[in-house]
FIKOLZA-1660 file (N, C-alpha, C; in steps of 0.1 Angstrom, whole numbers, plus 5000, padded with zeros to 4 digits):
% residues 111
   i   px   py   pz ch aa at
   1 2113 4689 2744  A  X  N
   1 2115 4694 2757  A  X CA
   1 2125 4705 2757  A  X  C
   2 2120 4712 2762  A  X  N
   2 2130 4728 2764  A  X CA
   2 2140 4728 2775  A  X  C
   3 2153 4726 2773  A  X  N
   3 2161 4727 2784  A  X CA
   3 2161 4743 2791  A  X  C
   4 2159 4739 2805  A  X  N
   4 2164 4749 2815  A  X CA
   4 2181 4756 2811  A  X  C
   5 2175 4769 2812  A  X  N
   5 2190 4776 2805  A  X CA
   5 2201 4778 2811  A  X  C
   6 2203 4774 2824  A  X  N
   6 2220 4767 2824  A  X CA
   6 2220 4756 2816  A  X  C
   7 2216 4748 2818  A  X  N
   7 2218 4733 2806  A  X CA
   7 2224 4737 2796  A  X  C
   8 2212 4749 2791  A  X  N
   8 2213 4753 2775  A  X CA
   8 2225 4756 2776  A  X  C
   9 2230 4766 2778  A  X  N
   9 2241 4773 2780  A  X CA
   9 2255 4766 2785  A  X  C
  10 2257 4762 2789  A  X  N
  10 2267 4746 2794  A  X CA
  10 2268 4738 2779  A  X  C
  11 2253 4733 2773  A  X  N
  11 2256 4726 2762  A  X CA
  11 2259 4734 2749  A  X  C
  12 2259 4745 2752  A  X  N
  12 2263 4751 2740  A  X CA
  12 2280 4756 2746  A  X  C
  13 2283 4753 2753  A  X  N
  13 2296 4753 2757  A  X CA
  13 2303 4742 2755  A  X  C
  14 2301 4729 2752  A  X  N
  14 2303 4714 2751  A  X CA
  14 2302 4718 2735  A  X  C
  15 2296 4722 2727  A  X  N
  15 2293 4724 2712  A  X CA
  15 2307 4730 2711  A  X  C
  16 2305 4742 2715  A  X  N
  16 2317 4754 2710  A  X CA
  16 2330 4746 2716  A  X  C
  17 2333 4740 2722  A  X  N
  17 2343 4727 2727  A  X CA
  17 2348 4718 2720  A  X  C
  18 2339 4712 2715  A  X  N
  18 2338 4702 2705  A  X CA
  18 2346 4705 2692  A  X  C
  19 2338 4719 2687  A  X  N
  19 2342 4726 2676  A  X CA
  19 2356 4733 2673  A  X  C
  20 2359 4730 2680  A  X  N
  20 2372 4739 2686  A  X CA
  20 2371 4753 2689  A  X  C
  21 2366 4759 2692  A  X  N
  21 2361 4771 2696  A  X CA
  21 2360 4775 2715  A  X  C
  22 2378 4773 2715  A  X  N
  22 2373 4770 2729  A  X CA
  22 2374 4784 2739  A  X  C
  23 2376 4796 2732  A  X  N
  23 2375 4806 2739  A  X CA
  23 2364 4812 2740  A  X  C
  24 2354 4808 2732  A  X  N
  24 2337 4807 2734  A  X CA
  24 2332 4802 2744  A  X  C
  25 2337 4786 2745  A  X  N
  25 2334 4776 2755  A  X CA
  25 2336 4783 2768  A  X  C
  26 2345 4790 2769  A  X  N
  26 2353 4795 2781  A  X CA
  26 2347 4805 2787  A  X  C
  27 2343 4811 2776  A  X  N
  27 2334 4823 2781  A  X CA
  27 2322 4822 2790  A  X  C
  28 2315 4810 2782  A  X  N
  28 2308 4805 2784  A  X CA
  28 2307 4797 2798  A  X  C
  29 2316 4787 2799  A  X  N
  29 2316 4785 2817  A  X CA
  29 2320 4792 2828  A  X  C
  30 2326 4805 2826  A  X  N
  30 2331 4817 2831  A  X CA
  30 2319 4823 2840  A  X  C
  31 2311 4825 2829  A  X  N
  31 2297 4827 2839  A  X CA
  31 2287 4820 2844  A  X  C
  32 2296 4805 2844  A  X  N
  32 2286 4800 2857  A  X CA
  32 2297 4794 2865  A  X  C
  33 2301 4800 2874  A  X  N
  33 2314 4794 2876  A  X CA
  33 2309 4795 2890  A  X  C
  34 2311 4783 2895  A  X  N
  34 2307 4774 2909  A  X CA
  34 2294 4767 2906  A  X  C
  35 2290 4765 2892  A  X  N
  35 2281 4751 2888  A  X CA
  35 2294 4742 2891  A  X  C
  36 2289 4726 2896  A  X  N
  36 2301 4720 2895  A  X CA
  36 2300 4713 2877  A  X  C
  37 2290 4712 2871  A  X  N
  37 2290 4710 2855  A  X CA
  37 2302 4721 2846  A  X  C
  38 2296 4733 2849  A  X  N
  38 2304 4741 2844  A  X CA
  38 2317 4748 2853  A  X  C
  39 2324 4739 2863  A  X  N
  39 2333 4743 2866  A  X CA
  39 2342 4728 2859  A  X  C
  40 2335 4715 2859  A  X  N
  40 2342 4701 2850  A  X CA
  40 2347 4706 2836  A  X  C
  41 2335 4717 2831  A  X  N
  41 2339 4717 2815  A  X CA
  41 2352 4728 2817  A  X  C
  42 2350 4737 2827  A  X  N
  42 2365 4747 2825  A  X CA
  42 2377 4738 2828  A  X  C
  43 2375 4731 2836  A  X  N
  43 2387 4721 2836  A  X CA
  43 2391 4715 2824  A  X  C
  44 2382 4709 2822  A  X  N
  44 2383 4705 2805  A  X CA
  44 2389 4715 2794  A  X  C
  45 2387 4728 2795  A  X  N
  45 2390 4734 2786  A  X CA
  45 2405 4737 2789  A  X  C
  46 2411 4739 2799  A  X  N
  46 2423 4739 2805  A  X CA
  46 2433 4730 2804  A  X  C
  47 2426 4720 2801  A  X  N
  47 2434 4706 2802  A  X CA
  47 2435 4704 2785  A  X  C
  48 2432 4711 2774  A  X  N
  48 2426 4710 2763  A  X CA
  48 2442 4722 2761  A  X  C
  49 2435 4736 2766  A  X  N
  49 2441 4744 2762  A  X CA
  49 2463 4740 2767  A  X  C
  50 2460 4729 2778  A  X  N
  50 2476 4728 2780  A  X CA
  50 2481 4731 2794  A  X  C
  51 2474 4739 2803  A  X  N
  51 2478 4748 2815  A  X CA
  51 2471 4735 2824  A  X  C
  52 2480 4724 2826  A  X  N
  52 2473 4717 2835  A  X CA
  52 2469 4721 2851  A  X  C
  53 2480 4726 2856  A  X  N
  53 2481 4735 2871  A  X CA
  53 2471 4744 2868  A  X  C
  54 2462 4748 2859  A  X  N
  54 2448 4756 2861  A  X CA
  54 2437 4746 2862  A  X  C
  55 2439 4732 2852  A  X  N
  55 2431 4722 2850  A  X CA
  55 2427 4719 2863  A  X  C
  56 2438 4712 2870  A  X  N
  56 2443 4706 2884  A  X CA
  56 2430 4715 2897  A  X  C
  57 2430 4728 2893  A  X  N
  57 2426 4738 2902  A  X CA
  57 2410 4739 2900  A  X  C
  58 2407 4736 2887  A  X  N
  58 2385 4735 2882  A  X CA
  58 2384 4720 2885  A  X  C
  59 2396 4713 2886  A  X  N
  59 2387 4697 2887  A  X CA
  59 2388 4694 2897  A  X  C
  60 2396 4703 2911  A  X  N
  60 2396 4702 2925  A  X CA
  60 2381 4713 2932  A  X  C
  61 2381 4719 2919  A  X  N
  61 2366 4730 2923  A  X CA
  61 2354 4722 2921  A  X  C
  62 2356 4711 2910  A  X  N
  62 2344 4706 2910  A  X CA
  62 2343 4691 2916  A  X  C
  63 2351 4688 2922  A  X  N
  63 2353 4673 2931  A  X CA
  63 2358 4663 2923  A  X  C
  64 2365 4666 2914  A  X  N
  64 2369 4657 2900  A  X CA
  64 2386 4654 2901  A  X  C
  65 2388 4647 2894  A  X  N
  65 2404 4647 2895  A  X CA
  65 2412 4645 2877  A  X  C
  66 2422 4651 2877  A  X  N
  66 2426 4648 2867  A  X CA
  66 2427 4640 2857  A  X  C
  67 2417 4631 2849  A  X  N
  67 2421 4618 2838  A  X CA
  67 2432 4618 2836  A  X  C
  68 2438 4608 2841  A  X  N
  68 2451 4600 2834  A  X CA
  68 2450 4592 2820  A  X  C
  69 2439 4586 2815  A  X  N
  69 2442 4584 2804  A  X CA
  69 2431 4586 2793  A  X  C
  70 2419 4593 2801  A  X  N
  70 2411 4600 2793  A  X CA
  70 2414 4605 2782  A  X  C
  71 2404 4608 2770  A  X  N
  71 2411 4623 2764  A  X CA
  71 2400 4631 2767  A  X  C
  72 2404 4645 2759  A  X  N
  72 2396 4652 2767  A  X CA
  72 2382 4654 2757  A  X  C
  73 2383 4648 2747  A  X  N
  73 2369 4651 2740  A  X CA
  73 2360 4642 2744  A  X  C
  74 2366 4627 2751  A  X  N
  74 2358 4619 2753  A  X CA
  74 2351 4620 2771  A  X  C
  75 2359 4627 2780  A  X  N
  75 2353 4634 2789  A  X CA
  75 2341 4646 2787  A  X  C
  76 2345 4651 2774  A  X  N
  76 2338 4665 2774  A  X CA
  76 2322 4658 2769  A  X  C
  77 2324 4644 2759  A  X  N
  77 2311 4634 2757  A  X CA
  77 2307 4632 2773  A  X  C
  78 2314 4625 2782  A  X  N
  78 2307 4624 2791  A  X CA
  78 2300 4633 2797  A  X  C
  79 2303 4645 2798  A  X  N
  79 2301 4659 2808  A  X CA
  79 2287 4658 2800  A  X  C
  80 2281 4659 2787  A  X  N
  80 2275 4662 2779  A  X CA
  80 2260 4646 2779  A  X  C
  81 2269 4638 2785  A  X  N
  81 2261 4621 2792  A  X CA
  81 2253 4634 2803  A  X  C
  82 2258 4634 2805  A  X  N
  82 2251 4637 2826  A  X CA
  82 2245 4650 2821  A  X  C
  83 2243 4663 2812  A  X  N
  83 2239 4672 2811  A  X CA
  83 2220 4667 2807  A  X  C
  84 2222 4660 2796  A  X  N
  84 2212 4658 2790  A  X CA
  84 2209 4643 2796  A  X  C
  85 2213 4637 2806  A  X  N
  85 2206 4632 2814  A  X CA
  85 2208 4614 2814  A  X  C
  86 2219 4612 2799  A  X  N
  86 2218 4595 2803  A  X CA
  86 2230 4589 2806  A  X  C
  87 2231 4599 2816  A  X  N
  87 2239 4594 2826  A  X CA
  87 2240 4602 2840  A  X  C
  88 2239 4591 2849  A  X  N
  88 2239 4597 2860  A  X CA
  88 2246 4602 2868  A  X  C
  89 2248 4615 2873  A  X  N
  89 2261 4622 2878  A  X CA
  89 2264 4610 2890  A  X  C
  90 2261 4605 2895  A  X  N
  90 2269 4597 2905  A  X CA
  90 2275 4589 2898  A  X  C
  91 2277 4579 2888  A  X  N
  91 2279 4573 2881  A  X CA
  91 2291 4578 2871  A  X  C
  92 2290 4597 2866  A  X  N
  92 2299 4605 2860  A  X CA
  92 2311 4606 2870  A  X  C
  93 2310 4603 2885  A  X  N
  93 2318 4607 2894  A  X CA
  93 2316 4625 2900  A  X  C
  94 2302 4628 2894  A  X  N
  94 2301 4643 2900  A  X CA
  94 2299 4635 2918  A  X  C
  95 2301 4646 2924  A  X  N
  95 2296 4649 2935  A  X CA
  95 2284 4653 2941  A  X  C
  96 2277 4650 2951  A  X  N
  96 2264 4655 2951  A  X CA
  96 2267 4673 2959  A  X  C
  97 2257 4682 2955  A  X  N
  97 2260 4694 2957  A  X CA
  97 2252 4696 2971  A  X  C
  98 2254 4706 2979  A  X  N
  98 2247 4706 2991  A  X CA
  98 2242 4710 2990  A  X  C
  99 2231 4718 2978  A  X  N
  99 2215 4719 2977  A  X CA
  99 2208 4707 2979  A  X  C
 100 2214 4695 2970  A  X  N
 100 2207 4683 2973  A  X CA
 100 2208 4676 2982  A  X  C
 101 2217 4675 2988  A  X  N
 101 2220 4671 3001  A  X CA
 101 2209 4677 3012  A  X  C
 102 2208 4689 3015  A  X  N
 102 2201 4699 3021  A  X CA
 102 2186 4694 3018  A  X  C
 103 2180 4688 3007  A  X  N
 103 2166 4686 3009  A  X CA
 103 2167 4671 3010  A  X  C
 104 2173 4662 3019  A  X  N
 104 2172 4652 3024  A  X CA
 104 2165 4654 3038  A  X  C
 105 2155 4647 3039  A  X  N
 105 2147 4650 3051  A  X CA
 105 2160 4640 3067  A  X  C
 106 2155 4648 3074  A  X  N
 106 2159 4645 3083  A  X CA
 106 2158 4642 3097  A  X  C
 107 2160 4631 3106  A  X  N
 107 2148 4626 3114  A  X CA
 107 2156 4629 3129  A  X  C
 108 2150 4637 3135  A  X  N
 108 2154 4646 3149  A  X CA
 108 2165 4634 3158  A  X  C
 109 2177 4635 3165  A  X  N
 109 2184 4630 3166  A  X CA
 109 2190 4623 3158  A  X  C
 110 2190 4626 3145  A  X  N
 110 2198 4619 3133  A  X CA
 110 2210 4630 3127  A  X  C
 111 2221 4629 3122  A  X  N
 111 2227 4635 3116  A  X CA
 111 2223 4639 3099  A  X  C
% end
């Protein structure tokens, strides 16, 4: 199965992450920036790189909050759970995004 290329691209960001290659990674989430996936991994990379008060500010962009006793490679495994699918972003603690929200049908006098 061929991943759709944000995926791709996100997981080849979680690779270069992993590797320590995190100015690649960076680059890399840079341009997709207001995915809430690839706004978790900039946090991650921030929180990696040391600059928590930037961390603080991608994990508030993507509904996430700072691990207290995470590390961050074992978040960056999780990010990489929910990418490739065996795990469910509700479950990761993402947020649901208002595209999906938006195609909940909805019944006239209902909110």
């Amino acid at each position: 199965m061929v991943m759709p290329a944000l995926e791709a691209a996100l997981a080849q960001a979680l690779v270069r992450a992993h590797g320590g290659d995190w100015h690649a990674a960076h680059d890399i989430v840079q341009q997709h920036e207001g995915d809430a996936r690839a706004d978790w991994i900039h946090a991650v990379l921030h929180r990696i790189e040391g600059d928590l008060a930037n961390a603080r500010y991608w994990y508030r962009r993507c509904g996430q909050t700072l691990p207290e006793v995470e590390p961050p490679q074992a978040e960056l495994a999780r990010i990489a759970e929910v990418l490739t699918g065996t795990q469910d972003a509700d479950d990761a603690g993402m947020p649901r995004s208002r595209a999906s929200n938006d195609l909940k049908p909805r019944r006239k006098g209902r909110p």
